[in-house]
SEMARFI-26251 format. One record per residue (C-alpha): residue number from 1; residue in three letters; x, y, z. Coordinates in nm, 3 decimals. Layout:
[NUM ALA [X Y Z]]
...
//
This chain:
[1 UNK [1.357 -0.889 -2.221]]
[2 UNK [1.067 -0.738 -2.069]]
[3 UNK [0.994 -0.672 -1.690]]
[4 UNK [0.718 -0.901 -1.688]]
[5 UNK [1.005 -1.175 -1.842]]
[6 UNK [1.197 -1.211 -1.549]]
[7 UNK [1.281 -1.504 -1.344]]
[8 UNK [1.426 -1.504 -1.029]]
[9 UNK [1.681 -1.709 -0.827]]
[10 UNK [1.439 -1.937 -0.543]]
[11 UNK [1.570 -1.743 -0.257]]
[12 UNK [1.472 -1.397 -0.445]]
[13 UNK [1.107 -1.560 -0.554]]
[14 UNK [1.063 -1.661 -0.219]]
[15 UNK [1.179 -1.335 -0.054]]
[16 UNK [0.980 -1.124 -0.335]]
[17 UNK [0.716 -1.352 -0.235]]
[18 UNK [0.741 -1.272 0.159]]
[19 UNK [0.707 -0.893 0.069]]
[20 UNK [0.355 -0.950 -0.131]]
[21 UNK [0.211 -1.151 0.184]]
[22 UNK [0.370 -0.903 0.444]]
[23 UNK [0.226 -0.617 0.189]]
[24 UNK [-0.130 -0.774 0.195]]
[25 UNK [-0.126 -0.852 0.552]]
[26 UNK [-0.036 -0.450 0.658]]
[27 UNK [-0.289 -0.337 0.393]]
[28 UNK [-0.542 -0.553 0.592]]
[29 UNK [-0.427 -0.431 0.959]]
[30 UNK [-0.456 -0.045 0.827]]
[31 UNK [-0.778 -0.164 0.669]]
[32 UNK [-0.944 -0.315 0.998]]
[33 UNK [-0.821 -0.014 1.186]]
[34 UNK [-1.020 0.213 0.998]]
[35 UNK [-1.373 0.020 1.047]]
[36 UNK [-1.589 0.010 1.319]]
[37 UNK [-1.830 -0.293 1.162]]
[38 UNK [-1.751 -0.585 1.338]]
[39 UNK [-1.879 -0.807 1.031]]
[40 UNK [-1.629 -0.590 0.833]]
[41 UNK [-1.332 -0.614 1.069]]
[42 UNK [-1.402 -1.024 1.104]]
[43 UNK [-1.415 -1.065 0.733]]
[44 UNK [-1.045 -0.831 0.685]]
[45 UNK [-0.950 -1.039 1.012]]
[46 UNK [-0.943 -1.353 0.814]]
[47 UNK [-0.791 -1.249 0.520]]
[48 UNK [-0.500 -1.102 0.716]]
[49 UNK [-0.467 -1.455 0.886]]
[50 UNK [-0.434 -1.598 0.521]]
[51 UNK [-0.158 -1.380 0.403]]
[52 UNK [0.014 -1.395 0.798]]
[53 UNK [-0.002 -1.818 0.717]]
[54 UNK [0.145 -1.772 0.362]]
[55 UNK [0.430 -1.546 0.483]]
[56 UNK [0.533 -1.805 0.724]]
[57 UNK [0.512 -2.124 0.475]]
[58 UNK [0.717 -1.914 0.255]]
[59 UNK [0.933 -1.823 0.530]]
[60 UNK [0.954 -2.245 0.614]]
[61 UNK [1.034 -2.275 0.244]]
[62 UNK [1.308 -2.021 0.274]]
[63 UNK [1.468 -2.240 0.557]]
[64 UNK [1.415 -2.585 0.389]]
[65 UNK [1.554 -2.454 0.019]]
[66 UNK [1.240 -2.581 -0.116]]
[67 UNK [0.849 -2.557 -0.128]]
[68 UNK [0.622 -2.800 -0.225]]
[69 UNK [0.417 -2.797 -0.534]]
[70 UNK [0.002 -2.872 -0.477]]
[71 UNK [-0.139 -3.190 -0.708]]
[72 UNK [-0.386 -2.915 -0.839]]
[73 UNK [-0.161 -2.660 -1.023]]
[74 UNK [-0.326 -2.728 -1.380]]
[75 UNK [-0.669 -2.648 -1.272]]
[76 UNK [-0.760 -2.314 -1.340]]
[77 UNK [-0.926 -2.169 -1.051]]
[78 UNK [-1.221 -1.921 -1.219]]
[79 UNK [-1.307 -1.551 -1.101]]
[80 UNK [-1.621 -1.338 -1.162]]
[81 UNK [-1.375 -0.989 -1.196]]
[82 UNK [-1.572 -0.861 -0.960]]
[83 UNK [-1.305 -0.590 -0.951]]
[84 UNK [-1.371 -0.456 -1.286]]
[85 UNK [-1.700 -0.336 -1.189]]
[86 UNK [-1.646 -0.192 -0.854]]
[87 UNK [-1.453 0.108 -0.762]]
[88 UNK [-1.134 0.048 -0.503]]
[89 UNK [-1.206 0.278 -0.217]]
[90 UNK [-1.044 0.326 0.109]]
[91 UNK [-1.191 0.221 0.425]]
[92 UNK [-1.319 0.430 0.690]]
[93 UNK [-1.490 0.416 1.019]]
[94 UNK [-1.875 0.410 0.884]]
[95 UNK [-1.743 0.110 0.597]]
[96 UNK [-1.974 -0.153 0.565]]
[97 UNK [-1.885 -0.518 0.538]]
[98 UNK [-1.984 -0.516 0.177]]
[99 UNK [-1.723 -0.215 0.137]]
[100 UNK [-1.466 -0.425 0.308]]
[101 UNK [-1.507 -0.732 0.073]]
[102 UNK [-1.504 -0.509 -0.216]]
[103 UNK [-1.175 -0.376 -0.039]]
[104 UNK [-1.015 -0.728 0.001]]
[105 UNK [-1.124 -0.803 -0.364]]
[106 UNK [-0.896 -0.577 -0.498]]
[107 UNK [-0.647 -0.657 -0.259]]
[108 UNK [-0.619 -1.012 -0.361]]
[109 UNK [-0.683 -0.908 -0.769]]
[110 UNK [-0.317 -0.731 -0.736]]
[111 UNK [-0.178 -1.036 -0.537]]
[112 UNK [-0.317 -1.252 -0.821]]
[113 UNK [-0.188 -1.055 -1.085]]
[114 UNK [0.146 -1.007 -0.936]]
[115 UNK [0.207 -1.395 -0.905]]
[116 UNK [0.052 -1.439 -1.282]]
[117 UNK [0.315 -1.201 -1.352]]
[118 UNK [0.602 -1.367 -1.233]]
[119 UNK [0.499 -1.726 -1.291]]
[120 UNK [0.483 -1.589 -1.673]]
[121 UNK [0.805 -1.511 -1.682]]
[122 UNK [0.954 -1.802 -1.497]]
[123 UNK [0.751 -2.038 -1.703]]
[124 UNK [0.981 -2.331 -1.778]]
[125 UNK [1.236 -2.237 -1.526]]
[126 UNK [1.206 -2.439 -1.182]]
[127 UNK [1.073 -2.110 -1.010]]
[128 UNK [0.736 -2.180 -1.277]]
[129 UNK [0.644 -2.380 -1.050]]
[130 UNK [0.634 -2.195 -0.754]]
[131 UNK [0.543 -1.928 -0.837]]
[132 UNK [0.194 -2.079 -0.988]]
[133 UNK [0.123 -2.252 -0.712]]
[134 UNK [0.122 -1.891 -0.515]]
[135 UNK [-0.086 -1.792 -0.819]]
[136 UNK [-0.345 -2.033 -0.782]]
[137 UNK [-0.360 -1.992 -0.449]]
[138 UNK [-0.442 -1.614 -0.466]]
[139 UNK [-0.660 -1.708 -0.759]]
[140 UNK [-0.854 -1.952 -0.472]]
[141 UNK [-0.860 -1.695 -0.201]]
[142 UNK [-1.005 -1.427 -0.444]]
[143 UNK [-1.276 -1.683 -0.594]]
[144 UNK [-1.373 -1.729 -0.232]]
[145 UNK [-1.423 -1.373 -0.147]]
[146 UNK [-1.599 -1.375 -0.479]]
[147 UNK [-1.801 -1.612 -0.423]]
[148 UNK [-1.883 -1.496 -0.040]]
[149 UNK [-2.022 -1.169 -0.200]]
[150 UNK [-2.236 -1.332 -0.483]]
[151 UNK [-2.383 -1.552 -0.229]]
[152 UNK [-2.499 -1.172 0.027]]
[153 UNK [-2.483 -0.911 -0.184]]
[154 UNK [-2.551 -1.016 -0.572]]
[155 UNK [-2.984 -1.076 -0.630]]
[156 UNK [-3.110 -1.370 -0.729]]
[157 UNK [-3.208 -1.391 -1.103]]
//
């Protein structure tokens, strides 16, 4: 069995789970330290509320021996890869707010490929489901982002 093959009880998913979103949110909170662009330390700001709001209804799921499943987990929820084509760079203090949503691109690509990860190997097993709804809800998150930098930074054809 492969490492990418392994399922997980629903207290380890869930506490594996907690890790990513605590991960994300400290990779935001050094990011935002390093910037001095408000626009860039808003946009960081609210991605680091996302992951702090996922850690604690993952946290509430850990208490209630459940989560809920969304209605929407068979749509797939399309990205641009705007990661493939830019470089991931660490912030510093003269970043600009385009740097920073490049930043949290990336940051969100590995959350979305972590979950695709383990929702392939629990597919079938109750965690499955789980475990692609925190999939499609990085996949969301990252479209967003996506989306917010097509819409400022991408020219008009």
């Amino acid at each position: 069995m492969s490492a990418d093959k392994v399922c997980y009880t629903f207290d380890a998913a869930i506490e594996m789970a907690i890790t990513m979103e605590e991960e994300g949110f400290r990779n935001y909170l050094a990011a935002i330290r390093q910037l001095t662009n408000k626009g860039a330390k808003q946009l960081l700001r609210e991605n680091a509320l996302d992951e702090l709001n996922h850690k604690h209804q993952l946290e509430k799921a850990l208490l209630d021996g459940r989560m809920d499943g969304g209605d929407d987990l068979d749509k797939p929820v399309p990205t641009m890869h705007l990661d493939y084509f830019f470089k991931k760079e660490e912030l510093g203090s003269q970043s600009t707010v385009r740097d920073a949503l490049i930043y949290a691109i990336h940051l969100e690509k590995g959350a979305v490929d972590f979950y695709g990860k383990v929702t392939s190997g629990c597919e079938g097993a109750p965690m499955g489901k789980l475990f692609a709804q925190l999939h499609k809800e990085e996949s969301r998150h990252l479209q967003s982002l996506e989306d917010l930098y097509e819409k400022h930074f991408m020219a008009e054809n």
